[in-house]
KEPARO-768963 format. One line per 8 residues: number of its first residue (from 1); for each residue x, y, z of C-alpha. Coordinates in nm, 4 decimals. Each point is the difference from the previous one (the first is absolute). Layout:
<recs>
NUM	X:Y:Z | ... .
</recs>
This chain:
<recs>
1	0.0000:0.0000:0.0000 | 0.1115:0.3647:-0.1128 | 0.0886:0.2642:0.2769 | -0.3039:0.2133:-0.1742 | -0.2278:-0.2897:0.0352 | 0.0725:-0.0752:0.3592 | -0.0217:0.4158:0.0792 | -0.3591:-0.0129:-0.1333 .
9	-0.0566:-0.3124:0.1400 | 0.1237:0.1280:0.3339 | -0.2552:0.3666:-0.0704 | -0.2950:-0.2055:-0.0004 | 0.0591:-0.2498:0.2793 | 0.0471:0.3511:0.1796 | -0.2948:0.1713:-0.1455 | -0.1748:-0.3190:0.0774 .
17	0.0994:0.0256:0.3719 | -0.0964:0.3575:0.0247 | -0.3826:-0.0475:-0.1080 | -0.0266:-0.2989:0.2969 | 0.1315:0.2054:0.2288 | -0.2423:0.2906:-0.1134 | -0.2864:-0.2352:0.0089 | 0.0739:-0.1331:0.3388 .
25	0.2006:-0.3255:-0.0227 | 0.3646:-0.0863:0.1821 | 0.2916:-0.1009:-0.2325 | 0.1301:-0.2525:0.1713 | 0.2747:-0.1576:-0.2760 | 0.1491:0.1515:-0.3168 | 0.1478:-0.2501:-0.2578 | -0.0261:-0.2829:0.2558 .
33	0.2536:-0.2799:-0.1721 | 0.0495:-0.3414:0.0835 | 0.1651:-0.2801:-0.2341 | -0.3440:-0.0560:-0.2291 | -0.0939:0.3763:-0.0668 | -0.0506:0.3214:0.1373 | -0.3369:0.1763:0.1082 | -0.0331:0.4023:-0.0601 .
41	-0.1666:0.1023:0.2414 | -0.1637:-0.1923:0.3396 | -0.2554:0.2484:0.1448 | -0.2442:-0.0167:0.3203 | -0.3574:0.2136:0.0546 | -0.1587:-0.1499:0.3132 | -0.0130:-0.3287:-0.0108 | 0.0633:-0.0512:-0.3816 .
49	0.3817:-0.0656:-0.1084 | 0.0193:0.0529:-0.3418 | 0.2375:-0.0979:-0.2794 | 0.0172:0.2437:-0.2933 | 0.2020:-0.0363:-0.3178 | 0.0698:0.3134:-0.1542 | 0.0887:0.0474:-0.3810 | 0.1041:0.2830:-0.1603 .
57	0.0106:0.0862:-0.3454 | 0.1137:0.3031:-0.2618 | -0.2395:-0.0525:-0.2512 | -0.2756:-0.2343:-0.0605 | 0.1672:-0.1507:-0.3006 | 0.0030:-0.3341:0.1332 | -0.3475:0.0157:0.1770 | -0.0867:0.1445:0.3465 .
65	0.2598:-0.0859:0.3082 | -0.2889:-0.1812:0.1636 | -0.0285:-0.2577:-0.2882 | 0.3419:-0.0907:0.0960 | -0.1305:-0.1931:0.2583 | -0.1262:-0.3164:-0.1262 | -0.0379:-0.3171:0.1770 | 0.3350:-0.0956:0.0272 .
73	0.1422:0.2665:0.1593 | -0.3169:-0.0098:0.2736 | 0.1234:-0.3414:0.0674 | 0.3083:0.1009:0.1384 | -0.1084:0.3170:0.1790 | -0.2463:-0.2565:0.1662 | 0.2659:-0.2361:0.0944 | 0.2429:0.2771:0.0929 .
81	-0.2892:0.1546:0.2170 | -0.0271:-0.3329:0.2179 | 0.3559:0.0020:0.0548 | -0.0047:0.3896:0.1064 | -0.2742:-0.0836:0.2181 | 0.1841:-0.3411:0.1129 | 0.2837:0.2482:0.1165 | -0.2169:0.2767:0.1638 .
89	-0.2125:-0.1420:0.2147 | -0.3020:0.1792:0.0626 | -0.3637:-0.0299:0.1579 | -0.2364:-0.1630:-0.2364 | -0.0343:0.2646:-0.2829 | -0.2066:0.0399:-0.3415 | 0.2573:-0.0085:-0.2811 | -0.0421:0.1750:-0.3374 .
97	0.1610:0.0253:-0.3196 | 0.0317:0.3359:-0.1959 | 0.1206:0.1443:-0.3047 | 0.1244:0.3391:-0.0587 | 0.0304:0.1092:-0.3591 | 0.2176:0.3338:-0.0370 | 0.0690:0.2025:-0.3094 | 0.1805:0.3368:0.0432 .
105	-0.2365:0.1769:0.2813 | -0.2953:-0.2200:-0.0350 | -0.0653:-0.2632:0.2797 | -0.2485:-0.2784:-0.0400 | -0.0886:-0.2108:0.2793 | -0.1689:-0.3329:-0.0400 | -0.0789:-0.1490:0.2840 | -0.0869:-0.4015:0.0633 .
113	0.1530:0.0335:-0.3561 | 0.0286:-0.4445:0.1202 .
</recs>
């Protein structure tokens, strides 16, 4: 991966961060990485931990970030979610899986996105 590609990468994952904070929610893990993968962003809002993926994108020439996200890839943010949870033990919680599409200033927010 490019240095440019990991900058904007690294702008939305921040912009991302920014509107859950604004809308209430406690970051608790950037870029968590273990050996099978690395989650974005681990988030909490009462008793709801959430999991978000965030992709960011220049241009919409190949599709919308969001689409980027096919089953696959919410395979492994599911297993890599059990093993975050495996290693932060917590009171029984509701978990949820987002996706945050950015392109330049515009922040789209799906969540239960699966």
């Amino acid at each position: 991966m490019t240095a440019g590609r990991r900058a904007l990468g690294a702008r939305g994952e921040r912009l991302a961060a920014q509107w859950y904070e604004r809308n209430g929610y406690e970051v608790l893990d950037r870029n968590w990485r273990c050996r099978e993968g690395e989650l974005d962003l681990v988030l909490r809002r009462g008793g709801t931990v959430v999991f978000s993926e965030v992709k960011t994108r220049s241009s919409r020439a190949y599709g919308s970030p969001a689409e980027a996200v096919g089953p696959t890839k919410q395979r492994r943010i599911r297993r890599l979610a059990l093993q975050w949870l495996g290693a932060h033990p917590m009171a029984a919680v509701e978990v949820r899986f987002d996706v945050v599409a950015v392109m330049g200033t515009e922040i789209d927010v799906v969540e239960s996105a699966f």
